[in-house]
N, C-alpha and C positions, 0 to 999 in steps of 0.2 A: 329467447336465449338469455341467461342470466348474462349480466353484465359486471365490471371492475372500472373504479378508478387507475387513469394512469396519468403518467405525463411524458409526454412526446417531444419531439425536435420533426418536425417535418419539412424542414430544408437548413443548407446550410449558413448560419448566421442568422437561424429563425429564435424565438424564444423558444422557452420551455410550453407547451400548452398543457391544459388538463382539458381529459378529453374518459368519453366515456367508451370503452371496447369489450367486446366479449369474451367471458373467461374463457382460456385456450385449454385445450386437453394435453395431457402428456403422451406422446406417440411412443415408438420402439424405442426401447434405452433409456429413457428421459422422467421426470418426477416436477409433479407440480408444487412448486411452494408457495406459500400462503405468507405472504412479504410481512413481518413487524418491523423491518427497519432495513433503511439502506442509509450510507455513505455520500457524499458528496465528492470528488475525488478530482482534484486539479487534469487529471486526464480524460475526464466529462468536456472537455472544452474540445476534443478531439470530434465529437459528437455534434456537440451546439455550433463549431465554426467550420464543420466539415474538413477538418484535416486530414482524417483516415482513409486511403486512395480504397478508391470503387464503394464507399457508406453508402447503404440504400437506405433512403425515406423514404415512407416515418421510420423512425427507431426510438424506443424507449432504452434510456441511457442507467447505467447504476452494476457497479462490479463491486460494491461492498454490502451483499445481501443476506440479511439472517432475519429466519423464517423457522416456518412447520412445516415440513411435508404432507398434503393431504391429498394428494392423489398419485399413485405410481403409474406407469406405462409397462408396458408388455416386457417380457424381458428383466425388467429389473427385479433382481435376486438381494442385492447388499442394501437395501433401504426399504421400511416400513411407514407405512401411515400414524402420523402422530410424531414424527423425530424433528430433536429441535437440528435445524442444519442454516449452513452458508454457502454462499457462493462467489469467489475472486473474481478478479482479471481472469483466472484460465480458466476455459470454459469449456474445456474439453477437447480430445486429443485424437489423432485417427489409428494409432497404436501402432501404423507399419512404417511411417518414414523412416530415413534412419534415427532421426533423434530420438522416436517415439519407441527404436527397434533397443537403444541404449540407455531407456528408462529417462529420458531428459523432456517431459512429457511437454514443459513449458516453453520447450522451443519447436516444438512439433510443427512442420512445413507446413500443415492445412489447422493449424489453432483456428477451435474456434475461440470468440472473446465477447468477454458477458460486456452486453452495451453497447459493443459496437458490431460484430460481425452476426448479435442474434440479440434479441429483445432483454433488457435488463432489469434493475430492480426498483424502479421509480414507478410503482403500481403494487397492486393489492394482489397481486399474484405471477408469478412467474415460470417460466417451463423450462427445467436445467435436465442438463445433459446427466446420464447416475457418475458418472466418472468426474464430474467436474465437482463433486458435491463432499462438504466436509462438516463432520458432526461438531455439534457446540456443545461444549459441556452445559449442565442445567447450571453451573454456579455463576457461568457471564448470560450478565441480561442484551438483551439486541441490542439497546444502545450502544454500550462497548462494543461486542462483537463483529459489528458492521466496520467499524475499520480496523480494526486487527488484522481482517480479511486484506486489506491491500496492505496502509501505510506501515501493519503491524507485520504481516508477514514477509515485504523487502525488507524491514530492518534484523527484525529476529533472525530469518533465515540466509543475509549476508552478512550476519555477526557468526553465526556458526559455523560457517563454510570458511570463514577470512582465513584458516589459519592462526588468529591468533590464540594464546591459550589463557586461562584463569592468570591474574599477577600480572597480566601485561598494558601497558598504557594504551588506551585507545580512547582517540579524538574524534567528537561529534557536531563537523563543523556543519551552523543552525539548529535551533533550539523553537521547529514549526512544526508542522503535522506530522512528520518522519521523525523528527531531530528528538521532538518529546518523549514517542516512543525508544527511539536507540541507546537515549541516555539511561532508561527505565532498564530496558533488556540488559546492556552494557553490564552496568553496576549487578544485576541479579546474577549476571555468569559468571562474574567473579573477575574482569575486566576493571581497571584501574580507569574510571572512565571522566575524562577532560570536555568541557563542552565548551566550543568556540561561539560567539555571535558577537555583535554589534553593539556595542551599548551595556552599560551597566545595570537596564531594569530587568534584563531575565537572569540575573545572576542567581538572585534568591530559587525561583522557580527551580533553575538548574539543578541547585545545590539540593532542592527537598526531594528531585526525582531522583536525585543519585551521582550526581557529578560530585567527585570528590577536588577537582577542581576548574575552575569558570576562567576564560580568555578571554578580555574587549578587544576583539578586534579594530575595535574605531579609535583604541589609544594604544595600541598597541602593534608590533608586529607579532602576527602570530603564530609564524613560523620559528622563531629565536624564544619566543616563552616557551614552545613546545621545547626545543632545545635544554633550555635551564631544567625543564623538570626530566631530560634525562632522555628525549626522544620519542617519538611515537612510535610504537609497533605497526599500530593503522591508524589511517585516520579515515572514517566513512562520512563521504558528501554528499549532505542530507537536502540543502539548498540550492536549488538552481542557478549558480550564477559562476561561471569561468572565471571569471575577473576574481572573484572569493577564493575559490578551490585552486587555482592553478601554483600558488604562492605553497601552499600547505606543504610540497612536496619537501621544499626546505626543511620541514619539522618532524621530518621520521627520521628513526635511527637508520642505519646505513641497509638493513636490509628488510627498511619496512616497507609497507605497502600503502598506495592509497587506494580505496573501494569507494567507485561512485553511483549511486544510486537515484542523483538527481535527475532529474530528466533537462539539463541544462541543453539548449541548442549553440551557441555559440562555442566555438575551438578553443581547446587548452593550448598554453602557449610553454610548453616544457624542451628546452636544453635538450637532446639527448645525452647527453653528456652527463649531466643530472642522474641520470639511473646508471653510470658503467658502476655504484658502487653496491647494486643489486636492489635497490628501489625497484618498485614495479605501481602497476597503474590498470586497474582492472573496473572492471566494470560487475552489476548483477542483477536477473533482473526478479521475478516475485517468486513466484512458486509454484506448483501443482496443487491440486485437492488434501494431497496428505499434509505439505508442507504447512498447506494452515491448519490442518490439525493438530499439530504440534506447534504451531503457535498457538492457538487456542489456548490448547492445555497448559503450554509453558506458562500463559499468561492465568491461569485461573489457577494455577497453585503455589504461581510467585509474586501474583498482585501485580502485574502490570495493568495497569487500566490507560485508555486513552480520555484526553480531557474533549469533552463533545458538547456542541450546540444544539438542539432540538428544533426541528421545524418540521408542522404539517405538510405531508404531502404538495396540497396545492399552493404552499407557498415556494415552490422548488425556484423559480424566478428571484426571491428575497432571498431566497438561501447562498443560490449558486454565486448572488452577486454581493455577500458577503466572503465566501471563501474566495473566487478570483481575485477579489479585492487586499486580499488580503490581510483582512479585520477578523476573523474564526480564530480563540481560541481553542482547538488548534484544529479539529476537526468537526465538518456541520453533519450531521445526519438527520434524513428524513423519515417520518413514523404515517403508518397508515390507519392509524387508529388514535 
């Protein structure tokens, strides 16, 4: 039986392995792809440390996957042999719950999720569900495209949903694997876009991806700079850390919004009293199959690009502990060739 490269977790708190398994077939619904690149994704540690209640090991981890389709399963009508495609976090949907029944495919009660709840893209091939599958233009290469698919498409697609409109200020507090891309999207939709972080060395970077203008937070407050320039419409929290994000609220105009997309775990510590004057506080989380297709696309005819690190396959172990680490500028992906 022909065989593939992959890399494993087969228990929780285990390392990454590289291990050799058999190419899997595509059953009903479903399409093999032929992995050039996946993502490395801060929610892989979901995987590696066993956080996700009821993970079965082994599981191959990886929800940033762009590939070729080269085998389809029975059933599939919308995908051909030979298409360049990706695949997110969602991983496919059971079409009846009610969320599923109201087109909100990414909150569907029985999601499945690439990586963790079914085999993902840290190997030379892959077996995705047709619904979960989103076409890549031929003008982004796999490297790009592999994270578009997650940190590209929470950002893109809760800048579009936020409410705000073209002209309006919107702050992009952290300037990391999300914060890069938001500032990029921000600025191409016509968004008046502010980018907060620490420190005066990403100021430059900021400013070449499209921030028209830079906040240090570590010299400043940065809810009163927001202020001087007039208030924020939104401000999207791109960095995991409550203690950063909670203060922000200070710096929208009276009936702005904050949108957070961090996966921060620790409690925001907000006044209510703070929102009677129509502040709000929302959260959002990635997307559907289509969603990143239209990030895709937005990104390949408005030059968004994500800045990425390269690492073989089997060095998924030197990868992953470069982006936990938090040394990746800004995103690491893995290549199978």
């Amino acid at each position: 039986m022909p065989s593939m490269k992959a890399v494993q977790v087969s228990k929780a708190g285990g390392d990454f392995e590289a291990v050799e398994r058999p190419i899997p077939s595509p059953g009903q619904d479903e399409v093999r792809i032929k992995v050039e690149a996946c993502g490395i994704c801060h929610s892989d540690q979901l995987v590696k440390e066993g956080h996700w209640p009821g993970l079965a090991y082994p599981r191959v981890p990886g929800h940033e996957v762009a590939g070729r389709i080269d085998e389809v399963g029975p059933g599939v009508s919308a995908w051909k042999v030979g298409q360049r495609v990706g695949v997110g976090w969602h991983g496919g949907h059971c079409f009846v719950c009610e969320a599923c029944r109201r087109g909100d495919f990414i909150n569907c009660a029985r999601a499945h999720i690439s990586g963790l709840t079914r085999d993902g893209g840290y190997a030379q091939y892959m077996i995705a569900r047709e619904e979960a599958v989103a076409a890549i233009p031929e003008s982004l290469n796999a490297l790009d495209a592999g994270p578009l698919l997650c940190a590209g498409i929470t950002t893109f697609n809760s800048l579009r949903h936020s409410g705000a409109r073209p002209g309006d200020r919107v702050a992009i507090q952290g300037v990391g694997g999300l914060g890069h891309l938001a500032i990029q999207f921000a600025s191409k939709m016509g968004f008046v876009a502010i980018a907060i972080s620490t420190g005066k060395d990403k100021e430059a970077l900021a400013r070449r991806l499209g921030a028209v203008h830079y906040i240090d937070a570590g010299s400043s407050d940065p809810a009163k700079e927001l202020l001087k320039l007039g208030g924020a419409h939104l401000v999207l929290a791109t960095a995991p850390s409550s203690k950063a994000i909670t203060p922000l609220i200070n710096g929208l105009t009276t009936r702005g919004k904050l949108l957070i997309v961090a996966a921060a775990m620790d409690p925001l510590a907000v006044p209510p009293v703070v929102l009677l004057s129509g502040k709000s506080i929302a959260g959002w989380p990635s997307g559907s199959a289509m969603d990143s297709e239209d990030t895709l696309n937005f990104s390949a005819v408005s030059g968004v690009r994500p800045m990425v690190e390269n690492y073989p396959l089997e060095k998924a172990n030197e990868a992953y502990a470069r982006m936990i680490g938090n040394r990746a500028r800004f995103r690491v992906v893995l290549t199978t060739a």
